[in-house]
C-alpha positions as CSV (number, residue, x, y, z in Angstrom):
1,X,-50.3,-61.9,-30.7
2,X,-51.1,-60.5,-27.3
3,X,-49.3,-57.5,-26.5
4,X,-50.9,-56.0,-23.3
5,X,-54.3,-56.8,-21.3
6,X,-55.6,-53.5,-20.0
7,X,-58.6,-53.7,-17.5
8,X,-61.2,-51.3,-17.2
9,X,-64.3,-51.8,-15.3
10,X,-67.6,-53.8,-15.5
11,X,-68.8,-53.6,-19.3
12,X,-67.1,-51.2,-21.4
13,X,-69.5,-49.7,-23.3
14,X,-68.1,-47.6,-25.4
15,X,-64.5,-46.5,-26.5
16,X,-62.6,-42.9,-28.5
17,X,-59.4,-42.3,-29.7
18,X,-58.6,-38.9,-29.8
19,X,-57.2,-37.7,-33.5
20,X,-53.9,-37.8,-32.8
21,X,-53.9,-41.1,-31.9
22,X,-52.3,-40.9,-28.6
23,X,-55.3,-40.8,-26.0
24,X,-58.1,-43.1,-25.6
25,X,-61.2,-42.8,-23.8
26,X,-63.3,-46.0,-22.3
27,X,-67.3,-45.1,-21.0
28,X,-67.8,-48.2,-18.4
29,X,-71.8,-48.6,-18.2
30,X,-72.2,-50.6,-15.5
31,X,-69.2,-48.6,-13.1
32,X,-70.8,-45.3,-14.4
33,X,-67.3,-44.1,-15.2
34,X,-64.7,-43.3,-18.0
35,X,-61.0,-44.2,-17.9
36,X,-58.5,-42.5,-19.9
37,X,-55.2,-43.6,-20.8
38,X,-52.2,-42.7,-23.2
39,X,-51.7,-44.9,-26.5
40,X,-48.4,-45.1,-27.1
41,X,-46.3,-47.5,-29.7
42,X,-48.6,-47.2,-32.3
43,X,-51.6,-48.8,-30.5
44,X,-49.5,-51.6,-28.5
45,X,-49.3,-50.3,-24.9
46,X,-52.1,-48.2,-22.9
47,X,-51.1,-46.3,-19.6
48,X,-53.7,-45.5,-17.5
49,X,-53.8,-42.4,-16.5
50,X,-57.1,-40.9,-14.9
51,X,-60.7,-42.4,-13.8
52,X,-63.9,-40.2,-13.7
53,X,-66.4,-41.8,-11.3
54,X,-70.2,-40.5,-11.2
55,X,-71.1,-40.3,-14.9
56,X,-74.4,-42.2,-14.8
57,X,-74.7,-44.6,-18.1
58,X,-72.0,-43.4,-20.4
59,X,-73.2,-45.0,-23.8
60,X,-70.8,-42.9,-25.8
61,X,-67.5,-41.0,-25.1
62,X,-65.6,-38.9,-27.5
63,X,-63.1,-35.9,-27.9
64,X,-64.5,-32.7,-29.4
């Protein structure tokens, strides 16, 4: 079942969840940008919450 449609930009290439389970970053190659948003109800709802424009072809993202 659907629970929530989240849109990011022209072809996600690449996505991270941080360890704790509650952030999630999205590399967009075409848009050269990543979005991050909160995870929140185990996985079932994504809040948007900052965009990070100029990052030419972002293949991978990830939290160190």
């Amino acid at each position: 079942m659907l629970e929530q449609r989240v849109a990011t930009a022209k072809k996600p290439r690449h996505f991270s969840v941080n360890p704790r389970g509650n952030r999630l970053l999205v590399g967009n190659l075409d848009a050269a940008s990543v979005i991050s948003f909160t995870v929140e109800d185990h996985g079932l709802h994504l809040t948007p919450l900052a965009v990070t424009n100029g990052i030419p072809l972002p293949f991978f993202v990830g939290f160190c």
